[in-house]
C-alpha positions, 0 to 999 in steps of 0.5 A: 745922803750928807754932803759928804757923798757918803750915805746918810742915816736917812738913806733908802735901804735899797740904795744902802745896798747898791752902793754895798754892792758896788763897793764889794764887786770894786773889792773882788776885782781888785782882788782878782788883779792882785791875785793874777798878778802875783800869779804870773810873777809866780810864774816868772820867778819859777822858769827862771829858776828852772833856766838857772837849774837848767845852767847848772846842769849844763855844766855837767851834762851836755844839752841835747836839743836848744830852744832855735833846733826846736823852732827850726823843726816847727817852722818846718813842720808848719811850713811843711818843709822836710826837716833834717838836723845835722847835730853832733856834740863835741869836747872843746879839744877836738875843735880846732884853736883856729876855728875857736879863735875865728869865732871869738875874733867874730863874735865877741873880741872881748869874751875872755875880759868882760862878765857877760856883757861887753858895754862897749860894743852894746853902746857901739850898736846903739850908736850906730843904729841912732845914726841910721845905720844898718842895726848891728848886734852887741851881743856877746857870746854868752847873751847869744848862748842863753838865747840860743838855748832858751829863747830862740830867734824871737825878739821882745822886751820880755826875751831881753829883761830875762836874758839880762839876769840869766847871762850873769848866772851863765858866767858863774855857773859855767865859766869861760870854757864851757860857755865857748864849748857850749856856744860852739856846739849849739850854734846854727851853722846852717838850715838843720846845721848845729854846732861845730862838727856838723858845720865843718862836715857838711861845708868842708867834709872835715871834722873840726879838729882839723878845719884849718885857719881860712875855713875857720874864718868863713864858717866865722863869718856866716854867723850872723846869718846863718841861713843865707850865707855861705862860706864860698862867699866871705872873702871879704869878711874872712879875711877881716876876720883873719886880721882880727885873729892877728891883732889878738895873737892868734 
């Protein structure tokens, strides 16, 4: 062997061919991770298309079921808890403006001004929770609608970095209007509650064209967490809400 490490003209040729050997197996196995990793970039690049045609169709066709109704049924399923989903979809025009109004002074005061992502209230939220705070969102309307139809009420980093390309794409393809008529629809008002028209029913026995402004801002109100609280127990937040509504012309 010469003193450079390499093997020598004089080396024994059964080292000559374990060093051949190591060589190729080193070769195969990077092989091996560049070829799994451009599999699962594959991979990812191609759900990501099928979530995009999924927006586009969603603009047209309304969606029967969410990636959170799917997680309720298997929680329950696995839980073995009697499952029951109270799910009606309905056209933006037979939800009450107030009801619309309430949930967008809630949720995301600035949705008819930013493109998806209100950066205000985002750093508002990291500020917050850097302080020691109770962690509060910043998610708009339309983050929560891509969550809500593909992602479920799971949380990780990967969840995060999709939903930061997907948001965009919702606000192009689908516009202010169907985004909110979306969100309206699919939202969770309850266990096995879904959606505007079944939230109204099953709280106040009303449809939701017809929900008046109070009723609006308590079901408003229990968004956050939807499974724990109840409208009969907003008076406090409600009425924030209603003050919010105000201030916005509403």
């Amino acid at each position: 062997m010469n003193p450079t490490g390499a093997p020598g003209p004089s080396t024994p040729p059964i080292i000559l061919k374990s060093v051949n050997l190591v060589r190729i197996k080193a070769r195969l196995r990077s092989i091996t991770w560049r070829k799994a990793l451009l599999g699962i970039a594959a991979a990812l690049v191609s759900l990501w298309l099928l979530a995009v045609l999924m927006l586009i169709a969603a603009r047209f066709i309304d969606p029967p079921t969410t990636a959170v109704q799917v997680q309720r049924h298997m929680q329950a399923v696995l839980h073995g808890k009697p499952y029951s989903k109270r799910f009606q979809f309905v056209p933006l025009n037979q939800i009450s403006p107030s009801f619309q109004h309430a949930v967008i002074a809630a949720e995301d005061g600035a949705f008819y001004q930013h493109h998806g992502f209100d950066w205000h209230a985002i750093q508002l939220a990291a500020e917050h929770d850097m302080d020691g705070g109770k962690i509060r969102g910043g998610s708009t309307i339309t983050q929560q609608l891509v969550k809500n139809l593909f992602f479920g009420t799971s949380r990780s980093y990967l969840r995060k970095g999709a939903e930061f390309t997907l948001v965009p794409m919702a606000e192009l393809i689908l516009g202010k209007q169907r985004i909110l008529e979306l969100y309206l629809n699919e939202v969770e008002w309850g266990p096995g509650v879904f959606g505007a028209e079944a939230a109204c029913q099953f709280w106040y026995k009303t449809p939701a064209r017809t929900v008046g402004r109070d009723q609006s801002a308590r079901l408003a109100a229990i968004l956050p967490s939807p499974l724990k609280r109840k409208p009969s127990r907003m008076d406090n937040y409600s009425s924030i809400i209603q003050a919010r509504m105000s201030m916005m012309g509403w």
